[in-house]
C-alpha positions in Angstrom: 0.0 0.0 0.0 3.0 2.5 1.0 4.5 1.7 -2.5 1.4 2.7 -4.4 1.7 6.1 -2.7 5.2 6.3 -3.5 5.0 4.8 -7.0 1.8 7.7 -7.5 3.7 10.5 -5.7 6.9 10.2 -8.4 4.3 9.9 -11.0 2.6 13.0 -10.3 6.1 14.8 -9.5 7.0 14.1 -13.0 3.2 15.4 -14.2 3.7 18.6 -12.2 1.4 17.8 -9.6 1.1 15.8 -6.6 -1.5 12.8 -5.5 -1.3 9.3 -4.4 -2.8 6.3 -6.0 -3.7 3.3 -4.8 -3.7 -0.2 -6.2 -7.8 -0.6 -5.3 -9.2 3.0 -5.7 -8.9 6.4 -7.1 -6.4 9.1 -6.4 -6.7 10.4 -3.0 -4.0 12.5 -1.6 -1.4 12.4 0.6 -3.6 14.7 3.4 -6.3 12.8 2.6 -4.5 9.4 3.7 -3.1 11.4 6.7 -6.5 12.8 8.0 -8.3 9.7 7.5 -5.6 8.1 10.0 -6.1 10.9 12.3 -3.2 13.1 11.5 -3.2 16.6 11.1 -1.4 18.5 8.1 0.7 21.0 9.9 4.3 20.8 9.4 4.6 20.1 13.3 2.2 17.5 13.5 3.9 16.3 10.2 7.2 16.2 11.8 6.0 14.5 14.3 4.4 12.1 12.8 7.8 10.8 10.6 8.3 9.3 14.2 4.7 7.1 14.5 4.2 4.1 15.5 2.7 3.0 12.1 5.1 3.1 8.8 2.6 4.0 6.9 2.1 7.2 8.5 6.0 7.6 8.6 6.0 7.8 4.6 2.8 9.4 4.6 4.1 12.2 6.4 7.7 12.4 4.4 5.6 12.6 0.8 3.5 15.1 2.3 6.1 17.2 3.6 7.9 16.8 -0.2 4.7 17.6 -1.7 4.6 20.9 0.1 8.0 21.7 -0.8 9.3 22.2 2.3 12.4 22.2 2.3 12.6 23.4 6.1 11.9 19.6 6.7 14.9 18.0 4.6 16.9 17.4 8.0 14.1 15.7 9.9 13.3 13.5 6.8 16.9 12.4 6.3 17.3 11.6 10.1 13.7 9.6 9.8 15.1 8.0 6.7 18.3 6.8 8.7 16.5 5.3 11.5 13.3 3.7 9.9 13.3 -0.1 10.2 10.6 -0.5 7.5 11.5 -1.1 4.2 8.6 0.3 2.2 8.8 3.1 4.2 11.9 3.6 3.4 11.1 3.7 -0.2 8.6 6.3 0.9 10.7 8.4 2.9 13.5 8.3 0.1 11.1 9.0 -2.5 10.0 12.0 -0.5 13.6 13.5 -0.5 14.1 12.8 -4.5 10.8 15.1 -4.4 12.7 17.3 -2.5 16.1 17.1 -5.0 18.1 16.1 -2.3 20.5 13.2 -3.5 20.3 10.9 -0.4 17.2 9.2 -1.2 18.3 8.1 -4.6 21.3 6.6 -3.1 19.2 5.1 -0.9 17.1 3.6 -3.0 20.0 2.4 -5.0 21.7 0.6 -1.4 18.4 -1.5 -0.4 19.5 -3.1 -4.0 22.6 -4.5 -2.1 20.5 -5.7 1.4 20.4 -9.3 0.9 17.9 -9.1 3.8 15.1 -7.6 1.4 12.8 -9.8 0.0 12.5 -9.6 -3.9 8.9 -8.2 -4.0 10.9 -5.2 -2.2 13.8 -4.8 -4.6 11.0 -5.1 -7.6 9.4 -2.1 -5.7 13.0 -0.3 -5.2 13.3 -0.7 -9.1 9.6 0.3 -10.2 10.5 3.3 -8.1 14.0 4.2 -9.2 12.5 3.7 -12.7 9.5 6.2 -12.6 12.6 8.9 -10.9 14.1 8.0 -14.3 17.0 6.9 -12.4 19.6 4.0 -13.3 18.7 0.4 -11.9 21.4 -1.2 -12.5 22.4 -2.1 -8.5 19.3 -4.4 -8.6 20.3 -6.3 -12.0 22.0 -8.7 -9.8 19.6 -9.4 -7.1 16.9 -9.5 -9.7 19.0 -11.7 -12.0 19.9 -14.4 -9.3 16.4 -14.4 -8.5 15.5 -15.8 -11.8 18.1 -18.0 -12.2 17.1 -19.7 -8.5 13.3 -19.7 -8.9 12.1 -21.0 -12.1 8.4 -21.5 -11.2 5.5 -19.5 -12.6 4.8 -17.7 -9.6 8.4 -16.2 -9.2 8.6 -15.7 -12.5 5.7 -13.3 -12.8 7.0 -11.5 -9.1 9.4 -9.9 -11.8 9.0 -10.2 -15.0 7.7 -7.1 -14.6 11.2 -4.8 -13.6 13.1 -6.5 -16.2 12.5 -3.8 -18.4 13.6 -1.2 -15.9 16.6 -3.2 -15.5 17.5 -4.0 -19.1 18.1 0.2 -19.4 20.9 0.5 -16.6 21.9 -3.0 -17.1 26.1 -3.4 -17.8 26.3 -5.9 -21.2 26.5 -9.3 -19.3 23.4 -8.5 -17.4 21.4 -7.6 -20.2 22.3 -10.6 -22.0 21.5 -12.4 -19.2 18.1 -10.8 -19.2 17.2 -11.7 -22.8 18.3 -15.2 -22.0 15.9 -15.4 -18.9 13.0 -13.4 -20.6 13.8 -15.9 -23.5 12.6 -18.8 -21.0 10.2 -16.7 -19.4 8.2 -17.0 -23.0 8.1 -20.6 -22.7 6.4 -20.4 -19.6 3.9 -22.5 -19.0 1.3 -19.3 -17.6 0.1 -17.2 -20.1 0.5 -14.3 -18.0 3.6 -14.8 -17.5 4.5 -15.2 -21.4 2.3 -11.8 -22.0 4.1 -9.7 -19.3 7.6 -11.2 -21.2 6.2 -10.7 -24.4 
């Protein structure tokens, strides 16, 4: 759910305006999702809320804080990025300083690509992210790569088939062979979807 804000928020940075989607209903914005979780706008209570309980509210409150271009809140958003144990809020918060042009939540980003502890439904969203910022992918060819080459079931396959072309972009010229060699198997696939999305 964090992700679809986050994926929605660069989106609509790129657009020239700022909302939030989610995955099951319209466009509601990042107020919207705060109020209707009890959390008041202002940047204090905005602040304070990059230290809730709840990582949702976490990101919520770093997007919001990008969205209003205030750039008064950069060094509270880089310390909540620092500390926050969540990886999808991370992506959030991180997404929230690329909305505010400041470089560390890029490289952020780009270092949950080397944390063997993420799962790969998290690096998939990492590289969905970095790709709507237009930004290289290329740290996550690997962990995407050896995913493929360890999981050859339908299932896996179709967690990301997906990235590969976000990957294939950034990727250095071994990796993109291997790509076209795995989306080359991915099209023998046995589920249709999964030969469609590698199609």
């Amino acid at each position: 759910y964090i992700i679809a804000f986050c994926l929605g928020f660069l989106s609509a940075v790129a657009q020239g305006g700022i909302t939030s989607s989610t995955s099951n209903g319209p466009l509601i914005s990042f107020a919207e999702s705060l109020r209707a979780r009890g959390i008041n706008t202002s940047e204090p209570s905005l602040l304070a809320a990059l230290h809730n309980t709840d990582p949702e509210i976490r990101s919520l409150a770093a997007l919001k804080l990008a969205e209003d271009h205030d750039t008064e809140a950069i060094s509270a958003i880089k310390d909540a990025l620092l500390i926050e144990p969540n990886a999808e809020s991370r992506i959030g918060i991180a997404s929230a300083l690329w909305g505010l042009d400041v470089p560390e939540g890029i490289r952020s980003l780009r270092a949950m690509c080397s944390d063997k502890s993420l799962s790969i439904d998290t690096i998939v969203k990492v590289v969905q992210t970095l790709g709507r910022a237009n930004e290289p992918s290329s740290d996550c060819a690997e962990r995407v790569l050896d995913f493929a080459s360890s999981h050859k079931d339908s299932e896996s396959r179709s967690r990301i088939v997906a990235v590969f072309g976000d990957v294939y972009g950034w990727a250095q010229r071994d990796q993109a062979t291997r790509i076209e060699l795995e989306l080359q198997a991915f099209l023998l696939d046995s589920d249709a979807s999964v030969r469609l999305q590698a199609g």
